[in-house]
Structures are given as C-alpha cells and as structure tokens.
Predicted model as a PDB file, atoms N, CA, C, CB and O in Angstrom, pLDDT in the B-factor column:
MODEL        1                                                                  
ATOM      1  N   UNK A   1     322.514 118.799-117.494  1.00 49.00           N  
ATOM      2  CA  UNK A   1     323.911 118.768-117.120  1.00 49.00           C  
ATOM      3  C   UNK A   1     324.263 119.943-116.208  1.00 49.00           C  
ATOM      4  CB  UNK A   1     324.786 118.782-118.364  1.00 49.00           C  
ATOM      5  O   UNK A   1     324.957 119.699-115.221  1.00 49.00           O  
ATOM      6  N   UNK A   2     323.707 121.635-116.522  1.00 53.00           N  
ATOM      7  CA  UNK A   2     324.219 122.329-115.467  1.00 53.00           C  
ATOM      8  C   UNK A   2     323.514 122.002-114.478  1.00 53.00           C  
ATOM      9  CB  UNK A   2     324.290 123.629-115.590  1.00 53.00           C  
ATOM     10  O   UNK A   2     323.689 122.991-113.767  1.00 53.00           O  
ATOM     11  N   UNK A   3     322.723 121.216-113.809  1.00 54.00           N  
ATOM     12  CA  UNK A   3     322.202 120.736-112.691  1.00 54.00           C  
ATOM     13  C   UNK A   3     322.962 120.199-111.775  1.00 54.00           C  
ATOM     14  CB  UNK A   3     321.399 119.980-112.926  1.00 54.00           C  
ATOM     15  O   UNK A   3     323.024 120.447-110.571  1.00 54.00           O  
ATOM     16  N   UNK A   4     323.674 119.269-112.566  1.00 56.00           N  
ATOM     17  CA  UNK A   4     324.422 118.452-112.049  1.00 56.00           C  
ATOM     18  C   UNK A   4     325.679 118.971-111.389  1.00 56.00           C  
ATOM     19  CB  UNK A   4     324.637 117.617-112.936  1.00 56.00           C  
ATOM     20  O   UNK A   4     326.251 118.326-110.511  1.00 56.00           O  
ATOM     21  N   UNK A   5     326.104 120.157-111.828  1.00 59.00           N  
ATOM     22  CA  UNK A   5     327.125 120.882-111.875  1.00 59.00           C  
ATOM     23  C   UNK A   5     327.098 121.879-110.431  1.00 59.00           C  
ATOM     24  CB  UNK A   5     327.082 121.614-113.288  1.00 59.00           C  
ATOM     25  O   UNK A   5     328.076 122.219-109.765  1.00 59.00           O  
ATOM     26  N   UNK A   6     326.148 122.101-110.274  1.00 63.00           N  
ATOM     27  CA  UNK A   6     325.587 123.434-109.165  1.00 63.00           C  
ATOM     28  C   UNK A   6     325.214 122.251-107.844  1.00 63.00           C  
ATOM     29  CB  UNK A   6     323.679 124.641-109.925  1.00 63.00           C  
ATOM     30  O   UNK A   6     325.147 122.741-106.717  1.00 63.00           O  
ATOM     31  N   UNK A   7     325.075 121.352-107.925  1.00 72.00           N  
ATOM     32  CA  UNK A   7     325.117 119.976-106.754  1.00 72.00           C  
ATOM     33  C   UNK A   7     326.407 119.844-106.313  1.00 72.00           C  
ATOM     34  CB  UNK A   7     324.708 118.396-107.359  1.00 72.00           C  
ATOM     35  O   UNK A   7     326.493 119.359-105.185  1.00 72.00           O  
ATOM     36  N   UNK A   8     327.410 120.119-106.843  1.00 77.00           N  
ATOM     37  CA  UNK A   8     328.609 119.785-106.306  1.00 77.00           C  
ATOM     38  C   UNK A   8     329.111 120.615-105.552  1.00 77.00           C  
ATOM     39  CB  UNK A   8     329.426 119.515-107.086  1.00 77.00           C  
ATOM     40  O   UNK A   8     329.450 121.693-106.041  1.00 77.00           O  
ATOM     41  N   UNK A   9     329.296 120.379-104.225  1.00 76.00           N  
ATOM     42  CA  UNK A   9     330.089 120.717-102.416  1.00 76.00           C  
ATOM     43  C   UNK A   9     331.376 121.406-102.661  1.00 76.00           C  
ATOM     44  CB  UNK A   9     330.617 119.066-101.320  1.00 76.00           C  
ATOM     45  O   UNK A   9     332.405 120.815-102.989  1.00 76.00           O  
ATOM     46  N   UNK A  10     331.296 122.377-102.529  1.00 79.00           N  
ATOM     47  CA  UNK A  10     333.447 122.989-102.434  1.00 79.00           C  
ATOM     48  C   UNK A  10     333.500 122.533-101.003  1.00 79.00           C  
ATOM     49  CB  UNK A  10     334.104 125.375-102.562  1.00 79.00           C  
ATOM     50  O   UNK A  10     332.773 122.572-100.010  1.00 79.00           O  
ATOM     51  N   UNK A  11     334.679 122.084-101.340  1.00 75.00           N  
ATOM     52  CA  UNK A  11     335.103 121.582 -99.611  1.00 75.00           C  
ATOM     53  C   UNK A  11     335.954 123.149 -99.206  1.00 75.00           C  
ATOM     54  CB  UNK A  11     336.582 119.692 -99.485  1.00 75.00           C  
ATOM     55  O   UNK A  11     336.677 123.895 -99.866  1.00 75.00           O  
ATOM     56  N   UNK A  12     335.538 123.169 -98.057  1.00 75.00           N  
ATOM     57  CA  UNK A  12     336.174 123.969 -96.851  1.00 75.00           C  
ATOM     58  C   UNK A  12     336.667 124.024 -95.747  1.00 75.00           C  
ATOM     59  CB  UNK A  12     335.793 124.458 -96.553  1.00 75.00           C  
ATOM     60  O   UNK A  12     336.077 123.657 -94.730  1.00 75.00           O  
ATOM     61  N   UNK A  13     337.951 124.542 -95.781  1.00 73.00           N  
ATOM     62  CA  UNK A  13     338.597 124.339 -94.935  1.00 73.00           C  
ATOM     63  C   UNK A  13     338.830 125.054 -93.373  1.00 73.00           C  
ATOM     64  CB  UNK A  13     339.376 124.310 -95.597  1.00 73.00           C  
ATOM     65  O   UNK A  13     339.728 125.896 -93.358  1.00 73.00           O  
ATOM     66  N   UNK A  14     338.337 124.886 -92.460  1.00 73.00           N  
ATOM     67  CA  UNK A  14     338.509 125.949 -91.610  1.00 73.00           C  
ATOM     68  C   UNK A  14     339.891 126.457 -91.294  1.00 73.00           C  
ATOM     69  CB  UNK A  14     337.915 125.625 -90.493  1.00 73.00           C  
ATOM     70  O   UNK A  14     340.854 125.719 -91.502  1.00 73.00           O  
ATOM     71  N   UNK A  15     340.063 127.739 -90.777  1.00 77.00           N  
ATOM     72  CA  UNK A  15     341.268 128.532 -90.557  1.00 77.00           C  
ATOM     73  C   UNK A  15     341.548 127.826 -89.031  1.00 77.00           C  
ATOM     74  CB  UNK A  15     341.005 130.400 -90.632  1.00 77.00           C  
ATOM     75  O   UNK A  15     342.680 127.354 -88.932  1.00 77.00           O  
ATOM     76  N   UNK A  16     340.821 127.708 -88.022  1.00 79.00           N  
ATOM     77  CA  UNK A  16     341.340 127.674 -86.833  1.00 79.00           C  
ATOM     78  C   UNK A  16     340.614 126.294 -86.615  1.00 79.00           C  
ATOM     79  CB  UNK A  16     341.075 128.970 -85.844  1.00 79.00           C  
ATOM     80  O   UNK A  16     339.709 125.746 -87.245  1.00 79.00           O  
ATOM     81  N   UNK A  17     341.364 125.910 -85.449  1.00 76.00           N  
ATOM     82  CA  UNK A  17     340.337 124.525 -84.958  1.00 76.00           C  
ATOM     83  C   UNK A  17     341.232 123.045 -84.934  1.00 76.00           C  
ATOM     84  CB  UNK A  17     338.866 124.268 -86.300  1.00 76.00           C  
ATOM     85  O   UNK A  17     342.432 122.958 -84.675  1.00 76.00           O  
ATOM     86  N   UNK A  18     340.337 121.952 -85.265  1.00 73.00           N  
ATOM     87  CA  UNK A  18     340.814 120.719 -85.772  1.00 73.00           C  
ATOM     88  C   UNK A  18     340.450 120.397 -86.803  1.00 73.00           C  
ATOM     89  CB  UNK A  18     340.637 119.799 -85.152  1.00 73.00           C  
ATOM     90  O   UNK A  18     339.284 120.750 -86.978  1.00 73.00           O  
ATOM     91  N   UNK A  19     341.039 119.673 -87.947  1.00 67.00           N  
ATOM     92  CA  UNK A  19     340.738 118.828 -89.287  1.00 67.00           C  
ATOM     93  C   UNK A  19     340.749 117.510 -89.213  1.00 67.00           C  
ATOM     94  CB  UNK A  19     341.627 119.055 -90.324  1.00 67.00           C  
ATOM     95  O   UNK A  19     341.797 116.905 -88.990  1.00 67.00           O  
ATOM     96  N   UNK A  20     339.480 116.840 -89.406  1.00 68.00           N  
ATOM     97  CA  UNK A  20     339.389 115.502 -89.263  1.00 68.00           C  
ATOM     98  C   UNK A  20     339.631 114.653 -91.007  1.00 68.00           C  
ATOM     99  CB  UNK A  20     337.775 115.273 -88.473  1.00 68.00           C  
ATOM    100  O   UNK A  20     338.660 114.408 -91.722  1.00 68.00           O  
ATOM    101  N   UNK A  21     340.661 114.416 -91.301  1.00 66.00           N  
ATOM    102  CA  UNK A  21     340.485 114.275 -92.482  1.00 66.00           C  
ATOM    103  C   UNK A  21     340.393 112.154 -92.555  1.00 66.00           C  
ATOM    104  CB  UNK A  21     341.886 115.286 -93.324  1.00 66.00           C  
ATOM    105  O   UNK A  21     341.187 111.547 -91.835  1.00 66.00           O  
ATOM    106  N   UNK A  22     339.644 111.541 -93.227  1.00 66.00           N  
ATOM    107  CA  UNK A  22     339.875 110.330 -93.484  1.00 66.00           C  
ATOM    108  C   UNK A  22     339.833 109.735 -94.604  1.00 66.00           C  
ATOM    109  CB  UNK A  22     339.328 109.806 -92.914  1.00 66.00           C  
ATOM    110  O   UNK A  22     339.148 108.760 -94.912  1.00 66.00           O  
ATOM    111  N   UNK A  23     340.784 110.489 -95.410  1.00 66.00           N  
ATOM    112  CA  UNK A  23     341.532 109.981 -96.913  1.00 66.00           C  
ATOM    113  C   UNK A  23     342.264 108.689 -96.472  1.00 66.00           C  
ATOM    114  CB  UNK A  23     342.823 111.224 -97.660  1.00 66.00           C  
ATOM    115  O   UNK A  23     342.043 107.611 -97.024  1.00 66.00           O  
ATOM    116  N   UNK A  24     343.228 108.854 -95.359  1.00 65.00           N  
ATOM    117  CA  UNK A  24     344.387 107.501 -95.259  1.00 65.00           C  
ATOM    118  C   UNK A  24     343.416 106.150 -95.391  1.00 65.00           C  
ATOM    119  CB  UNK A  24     345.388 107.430 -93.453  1.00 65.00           C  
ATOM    120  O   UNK A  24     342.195 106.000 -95.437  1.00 65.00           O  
ATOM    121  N   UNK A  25     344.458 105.316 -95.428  1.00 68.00           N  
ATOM    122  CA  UNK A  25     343.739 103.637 -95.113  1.00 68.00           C  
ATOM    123  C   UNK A  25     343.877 103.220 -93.918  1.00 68.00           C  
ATOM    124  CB  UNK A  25     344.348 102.381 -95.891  1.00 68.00           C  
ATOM    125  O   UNK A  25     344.878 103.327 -93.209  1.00 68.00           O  
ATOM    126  N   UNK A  26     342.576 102.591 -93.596  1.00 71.00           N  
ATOM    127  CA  UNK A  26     342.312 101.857 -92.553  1.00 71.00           C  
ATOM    128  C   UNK A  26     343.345 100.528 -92.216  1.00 71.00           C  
ATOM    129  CB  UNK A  26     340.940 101.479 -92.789  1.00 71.00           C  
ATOM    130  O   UNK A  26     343.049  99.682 -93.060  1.00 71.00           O  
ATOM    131  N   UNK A  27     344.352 100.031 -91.399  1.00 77.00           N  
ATOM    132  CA  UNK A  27     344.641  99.159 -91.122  1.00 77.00           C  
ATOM    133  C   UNK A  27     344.114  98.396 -89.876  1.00 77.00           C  
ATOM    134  CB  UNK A  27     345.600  99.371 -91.241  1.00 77.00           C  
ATOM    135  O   UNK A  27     343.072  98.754 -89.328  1.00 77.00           O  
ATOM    136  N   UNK A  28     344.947  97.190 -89.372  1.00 83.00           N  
ATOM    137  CA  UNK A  28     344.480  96.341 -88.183  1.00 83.00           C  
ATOM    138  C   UNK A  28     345.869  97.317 -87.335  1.00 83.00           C  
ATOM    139  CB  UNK A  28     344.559  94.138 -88.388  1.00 83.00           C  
ATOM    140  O   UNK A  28     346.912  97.832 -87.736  1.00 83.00           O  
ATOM    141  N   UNK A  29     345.117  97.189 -85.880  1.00 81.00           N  
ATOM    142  CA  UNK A  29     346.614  97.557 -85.347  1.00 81.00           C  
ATOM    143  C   UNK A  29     346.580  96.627 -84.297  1.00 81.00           C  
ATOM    144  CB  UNK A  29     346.969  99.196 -84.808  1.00 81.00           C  
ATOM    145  O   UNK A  29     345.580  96.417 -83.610  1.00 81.00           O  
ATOM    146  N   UNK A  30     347.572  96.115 -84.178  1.00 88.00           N  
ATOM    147  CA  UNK A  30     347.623  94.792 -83.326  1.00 88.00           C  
ATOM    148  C   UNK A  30     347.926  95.584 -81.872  1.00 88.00           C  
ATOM    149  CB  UNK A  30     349.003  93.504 -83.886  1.00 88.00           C  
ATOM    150  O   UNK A  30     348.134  96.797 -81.853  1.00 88.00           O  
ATOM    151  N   UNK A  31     347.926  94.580 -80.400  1.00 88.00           N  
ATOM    152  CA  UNK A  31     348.396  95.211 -79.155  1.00 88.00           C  
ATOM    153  C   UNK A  31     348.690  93.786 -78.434  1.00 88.00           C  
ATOM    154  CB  UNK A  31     347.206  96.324 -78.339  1.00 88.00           C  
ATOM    155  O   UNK A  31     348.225  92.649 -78.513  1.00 88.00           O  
ATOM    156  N   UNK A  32     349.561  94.347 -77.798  1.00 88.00           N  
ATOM    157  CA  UNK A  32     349.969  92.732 -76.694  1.00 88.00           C  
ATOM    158  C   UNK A  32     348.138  91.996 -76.214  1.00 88.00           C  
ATOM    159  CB  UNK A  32     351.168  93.503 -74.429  1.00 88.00           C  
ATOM    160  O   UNK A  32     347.015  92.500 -76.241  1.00 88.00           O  
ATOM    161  N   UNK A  33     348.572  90.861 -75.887  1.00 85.00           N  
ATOM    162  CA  UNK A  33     347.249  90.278 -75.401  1.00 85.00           C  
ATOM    163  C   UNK A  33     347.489  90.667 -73.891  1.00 85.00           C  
ATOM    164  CB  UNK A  33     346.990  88.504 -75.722  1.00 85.00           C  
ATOM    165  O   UNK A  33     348.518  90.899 -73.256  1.00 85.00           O  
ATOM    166  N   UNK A  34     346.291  90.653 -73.592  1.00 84.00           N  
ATOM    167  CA  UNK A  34     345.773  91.088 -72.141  1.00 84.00           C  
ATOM    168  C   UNK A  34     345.714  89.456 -71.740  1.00 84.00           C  
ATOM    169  CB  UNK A  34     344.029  92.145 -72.042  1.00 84.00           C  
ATOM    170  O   UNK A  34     345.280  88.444 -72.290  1.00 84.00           O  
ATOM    171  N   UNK A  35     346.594  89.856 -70.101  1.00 83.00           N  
ATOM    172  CA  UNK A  35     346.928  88.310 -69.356  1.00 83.00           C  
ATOM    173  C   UNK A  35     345.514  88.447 -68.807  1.00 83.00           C  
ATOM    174  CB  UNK A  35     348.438  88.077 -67.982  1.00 83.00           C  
ATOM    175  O   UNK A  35     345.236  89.569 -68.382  1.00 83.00           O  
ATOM    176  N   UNK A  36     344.121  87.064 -68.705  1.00 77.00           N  
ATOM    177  CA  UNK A  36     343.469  87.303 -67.650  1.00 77.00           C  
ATOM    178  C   UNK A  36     343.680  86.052 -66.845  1.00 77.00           C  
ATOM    179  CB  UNK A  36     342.103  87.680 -67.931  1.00 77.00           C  
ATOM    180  O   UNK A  36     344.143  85.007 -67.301  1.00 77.00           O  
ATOM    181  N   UNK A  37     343.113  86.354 -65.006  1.00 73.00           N  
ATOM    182  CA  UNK A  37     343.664  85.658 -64.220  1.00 73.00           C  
ATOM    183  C   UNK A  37     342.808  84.404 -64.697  1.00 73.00           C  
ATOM    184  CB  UNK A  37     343.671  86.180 -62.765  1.00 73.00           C  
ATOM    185  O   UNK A  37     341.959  84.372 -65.587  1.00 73.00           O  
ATOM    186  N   UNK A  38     343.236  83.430 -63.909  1.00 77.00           N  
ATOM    187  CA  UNK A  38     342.304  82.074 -64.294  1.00 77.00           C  
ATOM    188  C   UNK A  38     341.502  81.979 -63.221  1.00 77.00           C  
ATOM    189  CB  UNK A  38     343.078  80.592 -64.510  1.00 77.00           C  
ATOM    190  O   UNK A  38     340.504  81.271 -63.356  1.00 77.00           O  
ATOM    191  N   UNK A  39     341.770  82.778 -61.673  1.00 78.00           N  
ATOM    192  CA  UNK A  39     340.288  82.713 -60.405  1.00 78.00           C  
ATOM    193  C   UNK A  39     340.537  84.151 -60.316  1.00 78.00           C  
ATOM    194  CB  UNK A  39     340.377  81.636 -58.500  1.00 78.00           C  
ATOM    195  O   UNK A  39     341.650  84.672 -60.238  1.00 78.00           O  
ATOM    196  N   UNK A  40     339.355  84.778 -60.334  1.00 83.00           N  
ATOM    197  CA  UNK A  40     339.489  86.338 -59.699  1.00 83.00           C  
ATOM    198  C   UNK A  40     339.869  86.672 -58.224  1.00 83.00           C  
ATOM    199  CB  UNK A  40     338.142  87.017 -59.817  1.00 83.00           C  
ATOM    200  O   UNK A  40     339.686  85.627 -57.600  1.00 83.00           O  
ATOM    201  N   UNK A  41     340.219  87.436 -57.557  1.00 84.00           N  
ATOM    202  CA  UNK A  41     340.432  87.835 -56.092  1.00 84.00           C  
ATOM    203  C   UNK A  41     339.204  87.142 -55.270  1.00 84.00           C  
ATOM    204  CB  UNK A  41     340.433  89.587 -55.903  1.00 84.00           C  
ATOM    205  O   UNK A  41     339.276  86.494 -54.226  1.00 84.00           O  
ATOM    206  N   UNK A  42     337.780  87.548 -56.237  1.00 87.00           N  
ATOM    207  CA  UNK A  42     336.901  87.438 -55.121  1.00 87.00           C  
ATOM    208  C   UNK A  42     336.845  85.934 -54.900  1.00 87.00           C  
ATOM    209  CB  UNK A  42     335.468  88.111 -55.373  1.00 87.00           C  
ATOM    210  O   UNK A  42     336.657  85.607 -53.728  1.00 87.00           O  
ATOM    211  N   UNK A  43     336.991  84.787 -55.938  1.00 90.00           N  
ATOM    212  CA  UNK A  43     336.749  83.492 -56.006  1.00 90.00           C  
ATOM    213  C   UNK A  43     337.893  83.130 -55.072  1.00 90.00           C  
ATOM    214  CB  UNK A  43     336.712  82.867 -57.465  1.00 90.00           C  
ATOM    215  O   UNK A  43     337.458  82.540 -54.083  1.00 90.00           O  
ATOM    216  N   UNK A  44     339.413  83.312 -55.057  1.00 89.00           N  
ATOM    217  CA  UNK A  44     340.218  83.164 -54.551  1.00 89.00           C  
ATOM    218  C   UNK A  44     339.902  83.512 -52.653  1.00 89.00           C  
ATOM    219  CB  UNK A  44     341.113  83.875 -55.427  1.00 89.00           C  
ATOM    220  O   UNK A  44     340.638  82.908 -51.872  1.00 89.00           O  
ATOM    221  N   UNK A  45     339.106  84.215 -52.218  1.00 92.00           N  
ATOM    222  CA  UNK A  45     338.752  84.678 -51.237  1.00 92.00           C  
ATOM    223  C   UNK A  45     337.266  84.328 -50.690  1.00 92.00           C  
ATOM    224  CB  UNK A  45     339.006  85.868 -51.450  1.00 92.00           C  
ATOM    225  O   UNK A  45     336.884  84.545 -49.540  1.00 92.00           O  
ATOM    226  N   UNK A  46     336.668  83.871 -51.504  1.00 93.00           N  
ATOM    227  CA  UNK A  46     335.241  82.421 -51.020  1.00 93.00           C  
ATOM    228  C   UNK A  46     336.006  81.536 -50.837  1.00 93.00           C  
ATOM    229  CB  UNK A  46     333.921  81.708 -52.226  1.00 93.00           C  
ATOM    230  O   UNK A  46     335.410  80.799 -50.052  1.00 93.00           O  
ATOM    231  N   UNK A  47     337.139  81.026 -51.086  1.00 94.00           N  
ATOM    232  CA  UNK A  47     337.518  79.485 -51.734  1.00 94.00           C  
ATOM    233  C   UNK A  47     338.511  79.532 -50.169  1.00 94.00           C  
ATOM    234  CB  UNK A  47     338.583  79.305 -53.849  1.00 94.00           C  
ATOM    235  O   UNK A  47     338.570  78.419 -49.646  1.00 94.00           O  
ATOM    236  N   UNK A  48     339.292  80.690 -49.371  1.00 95.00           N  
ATOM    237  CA  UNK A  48     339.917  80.456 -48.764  1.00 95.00           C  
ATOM    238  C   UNK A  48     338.534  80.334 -47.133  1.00 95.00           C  
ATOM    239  CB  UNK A  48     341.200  81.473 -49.067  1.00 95.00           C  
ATOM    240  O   UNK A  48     338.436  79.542 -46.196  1.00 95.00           O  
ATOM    241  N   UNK A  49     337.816  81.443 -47.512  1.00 96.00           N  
ATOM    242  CA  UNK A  49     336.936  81.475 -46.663  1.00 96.00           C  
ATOM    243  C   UNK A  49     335.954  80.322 -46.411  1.00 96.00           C  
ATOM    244  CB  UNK A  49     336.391  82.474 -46.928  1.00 96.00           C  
ATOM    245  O   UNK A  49     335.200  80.308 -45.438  1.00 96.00           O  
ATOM    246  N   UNK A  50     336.014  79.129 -47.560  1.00 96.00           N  
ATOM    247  CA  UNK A  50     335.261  77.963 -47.521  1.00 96.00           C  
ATOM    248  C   UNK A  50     336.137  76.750 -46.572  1.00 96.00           C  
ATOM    249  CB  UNK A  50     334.978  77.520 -49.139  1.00 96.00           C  
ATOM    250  O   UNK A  50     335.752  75.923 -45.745  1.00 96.00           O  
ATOM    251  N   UNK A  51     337.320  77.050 -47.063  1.00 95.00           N  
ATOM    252  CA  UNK A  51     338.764  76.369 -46.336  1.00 95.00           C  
ATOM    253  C   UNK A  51     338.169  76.042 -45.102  1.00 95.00           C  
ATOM    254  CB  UNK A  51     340.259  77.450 -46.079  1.00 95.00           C  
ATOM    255  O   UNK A  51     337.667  74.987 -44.715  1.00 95.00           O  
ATOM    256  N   UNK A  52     338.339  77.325 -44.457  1.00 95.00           N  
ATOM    257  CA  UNK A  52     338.450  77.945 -43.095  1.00 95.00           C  
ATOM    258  C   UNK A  52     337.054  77.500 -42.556  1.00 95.00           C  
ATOM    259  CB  UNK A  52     338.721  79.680 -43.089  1.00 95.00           C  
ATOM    260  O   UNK A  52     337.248  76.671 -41.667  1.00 95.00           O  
ATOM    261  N   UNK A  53     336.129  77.658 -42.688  1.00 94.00           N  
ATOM    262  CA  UNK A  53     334.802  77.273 -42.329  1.00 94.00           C  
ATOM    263  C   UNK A  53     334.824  75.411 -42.429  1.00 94.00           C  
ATOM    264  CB  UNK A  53     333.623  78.134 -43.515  1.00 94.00           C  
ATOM    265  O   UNK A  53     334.118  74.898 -41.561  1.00 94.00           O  
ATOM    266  N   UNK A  54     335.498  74.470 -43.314  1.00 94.00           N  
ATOM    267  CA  UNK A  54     335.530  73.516 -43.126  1.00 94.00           C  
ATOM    268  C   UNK A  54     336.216  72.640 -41.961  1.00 94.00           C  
ATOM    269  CB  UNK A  54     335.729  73.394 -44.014  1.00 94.00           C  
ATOM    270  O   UNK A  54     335.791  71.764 -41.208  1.00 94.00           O  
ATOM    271  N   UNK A  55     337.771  73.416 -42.193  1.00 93.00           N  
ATOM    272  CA  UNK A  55     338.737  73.244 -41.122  1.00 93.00           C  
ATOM    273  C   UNK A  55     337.516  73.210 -39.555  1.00 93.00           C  
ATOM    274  CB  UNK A  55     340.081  74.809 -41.218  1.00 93.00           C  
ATOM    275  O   UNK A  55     337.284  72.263 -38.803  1.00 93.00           O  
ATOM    276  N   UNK A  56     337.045  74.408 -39.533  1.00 93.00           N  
ATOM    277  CA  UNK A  56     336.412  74.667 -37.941  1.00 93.00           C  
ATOM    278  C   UNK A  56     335.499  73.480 -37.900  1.00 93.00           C  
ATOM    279  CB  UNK A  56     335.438  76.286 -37.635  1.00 93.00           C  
ATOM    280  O   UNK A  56     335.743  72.685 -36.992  1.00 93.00           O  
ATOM    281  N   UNK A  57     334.484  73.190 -38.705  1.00 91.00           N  
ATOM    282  CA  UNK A  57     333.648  71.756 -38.897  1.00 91.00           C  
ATOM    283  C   UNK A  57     334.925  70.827 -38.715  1.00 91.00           C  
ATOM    284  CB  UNK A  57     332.739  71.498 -40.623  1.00 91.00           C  
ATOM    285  O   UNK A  57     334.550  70.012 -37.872  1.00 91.00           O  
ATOM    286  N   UNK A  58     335.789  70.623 -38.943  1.00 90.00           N  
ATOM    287  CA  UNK A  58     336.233  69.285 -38.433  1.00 90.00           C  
ATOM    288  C   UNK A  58     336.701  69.382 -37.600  1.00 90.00           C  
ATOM    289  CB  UNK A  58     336.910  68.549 -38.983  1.00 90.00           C  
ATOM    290  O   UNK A  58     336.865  68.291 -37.054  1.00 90.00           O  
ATOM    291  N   UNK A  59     337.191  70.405 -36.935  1.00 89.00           N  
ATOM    292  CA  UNK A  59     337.723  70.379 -35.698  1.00 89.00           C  
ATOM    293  C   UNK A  59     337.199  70.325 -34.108  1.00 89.00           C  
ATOM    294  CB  UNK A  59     338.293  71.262 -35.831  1.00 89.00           C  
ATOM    295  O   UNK A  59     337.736  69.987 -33.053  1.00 89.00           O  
ATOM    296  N   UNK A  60     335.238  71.075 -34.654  1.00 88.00           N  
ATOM    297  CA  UNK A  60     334.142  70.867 -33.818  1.00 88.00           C  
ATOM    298  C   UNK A  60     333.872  69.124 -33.772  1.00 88.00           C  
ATOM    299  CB  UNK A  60     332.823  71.794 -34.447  1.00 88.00           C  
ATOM    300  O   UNK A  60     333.892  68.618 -32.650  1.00 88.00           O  
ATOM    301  N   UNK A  61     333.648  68.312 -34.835  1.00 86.00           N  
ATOM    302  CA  UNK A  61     333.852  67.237 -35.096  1.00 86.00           C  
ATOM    303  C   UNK A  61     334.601  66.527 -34.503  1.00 86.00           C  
ATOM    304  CB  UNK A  61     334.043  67.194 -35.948  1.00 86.00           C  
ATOM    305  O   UNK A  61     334.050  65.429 -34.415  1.00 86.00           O  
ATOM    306  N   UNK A  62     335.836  66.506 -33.899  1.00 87.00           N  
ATOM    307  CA  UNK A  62     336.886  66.318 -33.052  1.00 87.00           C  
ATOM    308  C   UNK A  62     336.725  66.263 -31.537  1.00 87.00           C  
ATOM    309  CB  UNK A  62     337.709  67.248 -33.338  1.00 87.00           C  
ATOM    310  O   UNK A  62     336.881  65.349 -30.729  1.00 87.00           O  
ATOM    311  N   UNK A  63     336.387  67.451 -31.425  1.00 85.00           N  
ATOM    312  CA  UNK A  63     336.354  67.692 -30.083  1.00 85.00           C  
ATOM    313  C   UNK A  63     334.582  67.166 -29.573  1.00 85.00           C  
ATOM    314  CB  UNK A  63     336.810  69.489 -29.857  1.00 85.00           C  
ATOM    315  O   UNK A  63     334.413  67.090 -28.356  1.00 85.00           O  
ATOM    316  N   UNK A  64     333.783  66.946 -30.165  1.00 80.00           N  
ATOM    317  CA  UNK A  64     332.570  66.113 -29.904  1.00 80.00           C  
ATOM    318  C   UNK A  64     332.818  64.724 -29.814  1.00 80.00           C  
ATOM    319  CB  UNK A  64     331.579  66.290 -30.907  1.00 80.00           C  
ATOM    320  O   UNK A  64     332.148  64.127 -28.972  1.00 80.00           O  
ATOM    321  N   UNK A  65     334.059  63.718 -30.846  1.00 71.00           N  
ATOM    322  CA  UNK A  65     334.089  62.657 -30.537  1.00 71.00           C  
ATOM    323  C   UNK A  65     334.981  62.448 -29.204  1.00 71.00           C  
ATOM    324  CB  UNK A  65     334.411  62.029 -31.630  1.00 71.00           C  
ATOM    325  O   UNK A  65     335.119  61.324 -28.723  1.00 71.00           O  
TER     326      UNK A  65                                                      
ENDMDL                                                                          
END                                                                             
C-alpha cells in the first residue's frame, strides 16, 4: 500500500505562462454551412473558351460553303 501512495503525481501549477486545463466537456459546435459553387471559375472558363472555339468552326464552315 505505501507503494501505491509514493506513485501518485502532485499536480503543478506554473506561476507564469499558459494553463492548458481540460476538465470542461467536450461539445459539438455547430458553424453556418459553407456555400460551394456548383462549376468552379476554371470550368466556367474552358466551357466559355469551348463556346468560342466552336462559334469560329462554324463560322469557318460558313464562309467555305
């Protein structure tokens, strides 16, 4: 039994500094949802750049018939 006794930690406290203490309880903490876009910039900007490259094909198309 005094074995058991001389195993046990005194807690200490420092004088200066920070104290991390984690006695409290853990909860959930909720946050607004994050909007994400449904096309990113870059997809939005292949997709106009695909436009544009088609447009010119039909318009070469045009001017050949």
């Amino acid at each position: 039994m005094d074995d058991d006794r001389k195993d046990i930690i005194k807690e200490v406290l420092p004088k200066t500094g920070l104290v991390y203490s984690e006695r409290g309880g853990l909860s959930e903490v909720l946050c607004k949802p994050k909007i994400m876009p449904l096309k990113s910039a870059v997809i939005e900007q292949l997709q106009k750049i695909e436009a544009i490259g088609e447009k010119e094909e039909d318009e070469a198309k045009e001017e050949k018939s």
